[in-house]
C-alpha positions in Angstrom: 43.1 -2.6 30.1 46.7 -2.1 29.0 47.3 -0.6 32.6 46.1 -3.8 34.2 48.1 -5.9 36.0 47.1 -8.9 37.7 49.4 -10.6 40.7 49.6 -14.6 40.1 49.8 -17.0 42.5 48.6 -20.2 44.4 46.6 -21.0 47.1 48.1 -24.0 48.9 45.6 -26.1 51.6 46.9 -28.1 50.3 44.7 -31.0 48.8 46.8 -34.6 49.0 44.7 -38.1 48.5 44.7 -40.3 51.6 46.6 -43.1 49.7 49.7 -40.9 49.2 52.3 -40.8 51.1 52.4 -37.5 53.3 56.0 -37.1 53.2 56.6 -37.3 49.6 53.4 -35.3 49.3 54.9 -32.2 51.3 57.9 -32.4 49.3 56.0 -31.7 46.3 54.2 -28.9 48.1 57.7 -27.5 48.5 58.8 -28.7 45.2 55.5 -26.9 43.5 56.6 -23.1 45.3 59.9 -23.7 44.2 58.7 -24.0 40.5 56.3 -21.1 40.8 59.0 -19.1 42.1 61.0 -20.4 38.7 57.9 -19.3 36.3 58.0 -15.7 38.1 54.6 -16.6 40.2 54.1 -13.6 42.7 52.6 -15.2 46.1 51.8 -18.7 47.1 49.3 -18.4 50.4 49.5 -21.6 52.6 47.1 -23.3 55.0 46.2 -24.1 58.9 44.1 -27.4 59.2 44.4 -29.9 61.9 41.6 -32.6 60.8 40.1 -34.7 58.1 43.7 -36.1 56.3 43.8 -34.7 53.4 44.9 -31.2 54.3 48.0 -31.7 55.9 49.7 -28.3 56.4 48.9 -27.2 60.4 51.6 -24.8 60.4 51.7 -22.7 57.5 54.6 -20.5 59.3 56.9 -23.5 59.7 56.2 -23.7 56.0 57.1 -20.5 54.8 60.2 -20.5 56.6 61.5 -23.6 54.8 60.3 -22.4 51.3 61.7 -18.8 51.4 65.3 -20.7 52.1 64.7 -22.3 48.6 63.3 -19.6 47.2 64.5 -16.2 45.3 61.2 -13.9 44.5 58.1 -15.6 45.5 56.2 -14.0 48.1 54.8 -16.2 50.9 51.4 -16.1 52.6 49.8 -17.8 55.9 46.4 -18.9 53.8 45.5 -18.5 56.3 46.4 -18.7 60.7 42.8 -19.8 61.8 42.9 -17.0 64.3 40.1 -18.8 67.0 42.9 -21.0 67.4 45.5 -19.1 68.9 46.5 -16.9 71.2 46.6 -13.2 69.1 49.9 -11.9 71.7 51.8 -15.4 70.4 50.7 -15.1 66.7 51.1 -11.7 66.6 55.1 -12.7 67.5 55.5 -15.2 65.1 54.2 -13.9 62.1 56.6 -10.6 62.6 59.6 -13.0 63.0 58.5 -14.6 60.0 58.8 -11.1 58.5 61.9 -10.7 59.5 63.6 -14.4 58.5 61.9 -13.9 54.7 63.4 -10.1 54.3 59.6 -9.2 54.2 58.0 -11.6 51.6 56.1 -12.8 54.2 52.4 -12.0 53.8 50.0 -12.3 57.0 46.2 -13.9 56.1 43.6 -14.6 58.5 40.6 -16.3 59.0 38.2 -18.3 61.5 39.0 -21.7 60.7 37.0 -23.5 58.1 37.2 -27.1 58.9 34.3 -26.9 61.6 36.4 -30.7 63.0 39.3 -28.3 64.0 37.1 -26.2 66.4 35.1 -29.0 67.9 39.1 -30.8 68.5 40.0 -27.2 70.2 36.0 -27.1 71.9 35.4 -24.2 70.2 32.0 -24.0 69.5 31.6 -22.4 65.1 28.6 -19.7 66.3 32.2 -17.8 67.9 34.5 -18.4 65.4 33.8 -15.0 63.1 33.5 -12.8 66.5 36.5 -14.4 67.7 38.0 -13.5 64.5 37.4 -10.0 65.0 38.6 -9.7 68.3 41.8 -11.0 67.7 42.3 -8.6 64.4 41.7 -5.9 66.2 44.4 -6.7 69.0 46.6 -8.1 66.2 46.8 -5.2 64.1 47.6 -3.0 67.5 50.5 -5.2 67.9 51.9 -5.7 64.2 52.1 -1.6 64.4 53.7 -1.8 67.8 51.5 -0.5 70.0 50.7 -1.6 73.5 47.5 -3.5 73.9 45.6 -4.1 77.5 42.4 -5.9 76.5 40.5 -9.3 78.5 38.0 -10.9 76.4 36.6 -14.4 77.3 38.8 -16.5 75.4 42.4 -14.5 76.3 44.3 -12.0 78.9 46.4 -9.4 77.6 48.2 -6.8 80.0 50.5 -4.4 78.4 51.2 -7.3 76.2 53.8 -5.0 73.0 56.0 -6.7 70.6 59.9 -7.3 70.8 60.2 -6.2 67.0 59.0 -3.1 64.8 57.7 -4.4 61.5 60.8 -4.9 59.0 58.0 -4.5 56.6 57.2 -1.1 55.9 55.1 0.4 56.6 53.8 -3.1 58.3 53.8 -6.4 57.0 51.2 -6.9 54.3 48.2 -8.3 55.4 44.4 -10.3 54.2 41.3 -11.6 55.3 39.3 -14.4 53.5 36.3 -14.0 52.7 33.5 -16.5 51.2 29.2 -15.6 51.1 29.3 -14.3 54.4 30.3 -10.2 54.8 32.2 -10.9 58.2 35.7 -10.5 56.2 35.0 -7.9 54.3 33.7 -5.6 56.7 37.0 -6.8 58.8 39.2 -6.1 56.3 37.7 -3.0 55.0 38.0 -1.9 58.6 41.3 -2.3 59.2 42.3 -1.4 55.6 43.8 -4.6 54.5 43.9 -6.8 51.2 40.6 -9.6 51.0 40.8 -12.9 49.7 37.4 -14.0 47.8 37.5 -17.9 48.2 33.8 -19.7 47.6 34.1 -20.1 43.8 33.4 -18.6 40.1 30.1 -19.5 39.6 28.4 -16.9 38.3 26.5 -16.5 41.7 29.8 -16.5 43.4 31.1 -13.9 41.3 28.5 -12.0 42.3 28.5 -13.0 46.0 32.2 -11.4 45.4 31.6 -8.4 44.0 29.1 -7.7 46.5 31.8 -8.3 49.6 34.2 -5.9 48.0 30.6 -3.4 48.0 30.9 -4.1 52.0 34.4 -3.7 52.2 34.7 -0.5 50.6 31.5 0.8 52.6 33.3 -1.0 55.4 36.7 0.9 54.8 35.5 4.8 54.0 33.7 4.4 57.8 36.9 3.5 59.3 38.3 6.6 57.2 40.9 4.0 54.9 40.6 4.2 51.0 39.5 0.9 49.5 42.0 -0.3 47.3 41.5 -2.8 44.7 44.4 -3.8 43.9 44.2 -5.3 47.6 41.2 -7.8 46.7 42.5 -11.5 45.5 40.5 -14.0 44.2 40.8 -17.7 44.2 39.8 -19.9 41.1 40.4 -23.6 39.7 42.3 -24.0 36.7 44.5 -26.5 35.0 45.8 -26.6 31.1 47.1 -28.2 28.6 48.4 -28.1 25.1 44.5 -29.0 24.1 41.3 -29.6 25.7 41.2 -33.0 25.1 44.3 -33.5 27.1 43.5 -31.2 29.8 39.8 -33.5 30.6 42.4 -36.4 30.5 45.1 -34.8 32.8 42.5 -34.2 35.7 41.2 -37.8 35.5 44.2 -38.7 37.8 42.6 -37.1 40.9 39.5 -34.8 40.8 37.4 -38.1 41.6 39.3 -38.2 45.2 38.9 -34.5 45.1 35.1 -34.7 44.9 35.2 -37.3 47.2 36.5 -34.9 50.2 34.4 -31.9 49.4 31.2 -33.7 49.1 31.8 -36.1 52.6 34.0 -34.0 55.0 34.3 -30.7 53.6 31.8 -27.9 54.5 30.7 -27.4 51.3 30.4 -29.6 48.3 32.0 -28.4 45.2 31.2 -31.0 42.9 27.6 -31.9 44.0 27.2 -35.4 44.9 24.9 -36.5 42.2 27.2 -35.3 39.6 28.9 -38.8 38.8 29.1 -38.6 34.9 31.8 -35.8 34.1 33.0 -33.7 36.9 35.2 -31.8 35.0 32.2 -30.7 32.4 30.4 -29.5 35.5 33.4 -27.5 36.8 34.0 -26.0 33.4 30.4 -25.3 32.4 29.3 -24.0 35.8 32.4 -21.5 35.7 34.0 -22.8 39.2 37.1 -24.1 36.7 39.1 -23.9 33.7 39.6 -27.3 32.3 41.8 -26.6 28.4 43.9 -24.6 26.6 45.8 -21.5 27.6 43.3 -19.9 25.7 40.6 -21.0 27.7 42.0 -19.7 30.5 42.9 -16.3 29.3 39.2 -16.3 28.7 38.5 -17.5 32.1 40.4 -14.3 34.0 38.8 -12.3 31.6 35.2 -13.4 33.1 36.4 -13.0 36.1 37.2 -9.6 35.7 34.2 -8.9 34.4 32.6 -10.2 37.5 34.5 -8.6 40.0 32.5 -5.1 38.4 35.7 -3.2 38.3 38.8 -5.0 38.4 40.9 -6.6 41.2 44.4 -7.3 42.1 45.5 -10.8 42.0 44.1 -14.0 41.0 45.3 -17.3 43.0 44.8 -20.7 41.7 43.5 -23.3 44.3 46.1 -26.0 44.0 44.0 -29.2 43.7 46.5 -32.0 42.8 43.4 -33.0 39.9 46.5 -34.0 37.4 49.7 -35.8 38.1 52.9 -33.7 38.5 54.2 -34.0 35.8 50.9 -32.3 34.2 50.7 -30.1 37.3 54.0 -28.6 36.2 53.2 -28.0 32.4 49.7 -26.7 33.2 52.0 -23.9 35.7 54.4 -23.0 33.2 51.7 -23.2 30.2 49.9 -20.3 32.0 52.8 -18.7 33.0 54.2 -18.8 29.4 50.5 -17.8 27.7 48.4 -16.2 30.2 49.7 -13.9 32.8 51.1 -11.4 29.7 47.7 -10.8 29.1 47.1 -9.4 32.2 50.0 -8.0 32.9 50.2 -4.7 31.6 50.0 -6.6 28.1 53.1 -7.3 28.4 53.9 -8.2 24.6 52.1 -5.0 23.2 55.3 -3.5 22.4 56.8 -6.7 21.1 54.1 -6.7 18.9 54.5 -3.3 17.6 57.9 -3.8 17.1 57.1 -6.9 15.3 54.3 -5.6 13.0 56.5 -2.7 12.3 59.1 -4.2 11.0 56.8 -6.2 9.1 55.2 -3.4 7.2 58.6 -2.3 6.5 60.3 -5.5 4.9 59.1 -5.0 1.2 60.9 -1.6 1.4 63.8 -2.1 4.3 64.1 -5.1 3.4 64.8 -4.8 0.0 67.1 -2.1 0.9 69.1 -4.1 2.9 69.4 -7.4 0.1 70.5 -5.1 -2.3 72.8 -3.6 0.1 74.1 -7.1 0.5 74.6 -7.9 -2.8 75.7 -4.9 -3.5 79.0 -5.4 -1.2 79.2 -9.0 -2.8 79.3 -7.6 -6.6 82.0 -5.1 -5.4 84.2 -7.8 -4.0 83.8 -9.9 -6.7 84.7 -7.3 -9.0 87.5 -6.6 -7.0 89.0 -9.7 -7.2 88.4 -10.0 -11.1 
């Protein structure tokens, strides 16, 4: 456990309340990296939607341009390109200028869309979205290694289409697949060798549903002759703390009721079940989808995450939900960064503690030494000046 070390970070739909207003609301988004970036947060992974209101990022490259200008460390992830949506030739292009413009923090995720109102908008019917998803991967990664790639499907026409750019990544810029219940990412990523992104809860049935996808992906990977690698597998919790529990349940009063709201009548899948009207944070806490308390309690939560995963993984990323004000929002960030992330990173105090508790164990005889060293020097001067 000592040589664990988790990767911390965010991932940004983001999740904004239809009575905001959307500029001041994307300024925050921006506002939030730039504070993550502050509290030594590793990644921030942002998303494509088009529909329903309330996630209002459709260009997550546009995005990470603009934040790694007002940014020093953070890494910076599409979270993810919806790749039924675009051309893979065009995507392919931006995403490896994007890896130039960021000096490679850019991070490349991918997906099939999950607002099933984007693909009906495009008249893409959701039976093709996951085999469109693995059509364009295959091309994409071709391309991102800058290879030439001849290859008609249905949905797009590429002759001898190449890149104007090697990767300024190396070897390549870094790249992820979600993945929720179904295998279809995993087996993708595993394929091709790449990190996974486990979204689709903490329950403990999730957990398992997890643990089960990286199964596939490593079955997936040894096939395709690529070593699974956990430290590629992320996975995406809720969490938000305070200096007590009591003030953690009140933080998230200020906007989980508009969250449940969304993910129980447009979302694809409820988090909060509808007839849960009593106390929507006990449910999220008690069902283990969220941390809802101290710092403690969340050190506690990673830990059961861990213990889920059946091994270990790489990086835990905190679904930003906007539940507390920002004010709150900000404290809960820098609480955990402050309290929690040492614990998994390489326990990072262990030797402040041994250095502590060793000079502790020392003061009755050291540190008598030294006060009668001390007083010592101050009899001798006095004496001198008698």
């Amino acid at each position: 456990m000592n040589d664990r070390f988790l990767k911390t970070g965010v991932f940004l739909a983001p999740f904004h309340a239809l009575s905001e207003n959307p500029l001041l609301a994307l300024d925050r988004d921006m506002e939030l990296l730039i504070h993550l970036d502050r509290l030594n947060y590793h990644e921030a992974w942002i998303g494509e939607h088009h529909s329903g209101g309330f996630e209002i990022i459709s260009c997550p490259e546009m995005f990470i341009a603009a934040a790694a200008e007002r940014t020093r460390h953070i890494r910076l992830g599409t979270g993810v390109v919806s790749l039924p949506y675009h051309n893979p030739f065009t995507v392919a292009g931006r995403l490896m200028q994007l890896d130039y413009m960021t000096r490679g923090r850019a991070m490349f995720g991918v997906g099939p869309g999950s607002l099933v109102y984007d693909a009906v908008k495009m008249g893409l019917r959701p039976e093709d979205q996951r085999r469109k998803l693995d059509e364009s991967l295959d091309v994409i990664m071709e391309l991102m290694q800058g290879r030439m790639v001849t290859r008609k499907t249905d949905w797009f026409d590429l002759q001898e289409a190449r890149l104007q750019l090697k990767s300024y990544s190396q070897p390549m810029m870094e790249m992820a697949v979600a993945s929720s219940r179904s295998p279809v990412g995993a087996v993708a990523a595993g394929r091709h060798g790449i990190g996974m992104i486990s979204i689709g809860g903490t329950s403990d049935e999730a957990l398992a549903a997890h643990a089960g996808n990286w199964g596939t992906y490593e079955e997936s990977a040894r096939a395709s002759g690529k070593a699974p690698d956990r430290r590629k597998w992320r996975i995406v919790t809720f969490a938000h703390v305070a200096e007590t529990r009591e003030q953690a349940r009140q933080d998230v009063r200020f906007g989980l009721e508009d969250f449940k709201r969304y993910f129980s009548e447009v979302a694809t899948f409820p988090i909060i079940p509808p007839d849960i009207t009593t106390d929507p944070a006990e449910y999220l806490v008690s069902s283990g989808l969220a941390c809802i308390g101290t710092p403690g309690d969340c050190v506690r939560h990673f830990e059961r995450l861990w213990t889920g995963s059946n091994g270990g993984f790489g990086g835990v990323l905190l679904l930003a939900h906007n539940w507390a004000d920002w004010p709150a929002t900000q404290r809960s960030y820098e609480l955990m960064a402050r309290y929690v992330h040492p614990h998994f990173q390489r326990n990072s105090n262990e030797l402040r503690d041994w250095s502590y508790n060793d000079a502790r164990a020392k003061f009755q005889t050291a540190g008598a030494q030294s006060k009668a060293a001390v007083q010592a020097a101050i009899d001798r001067h006095q004496a001198r000046k008698g």
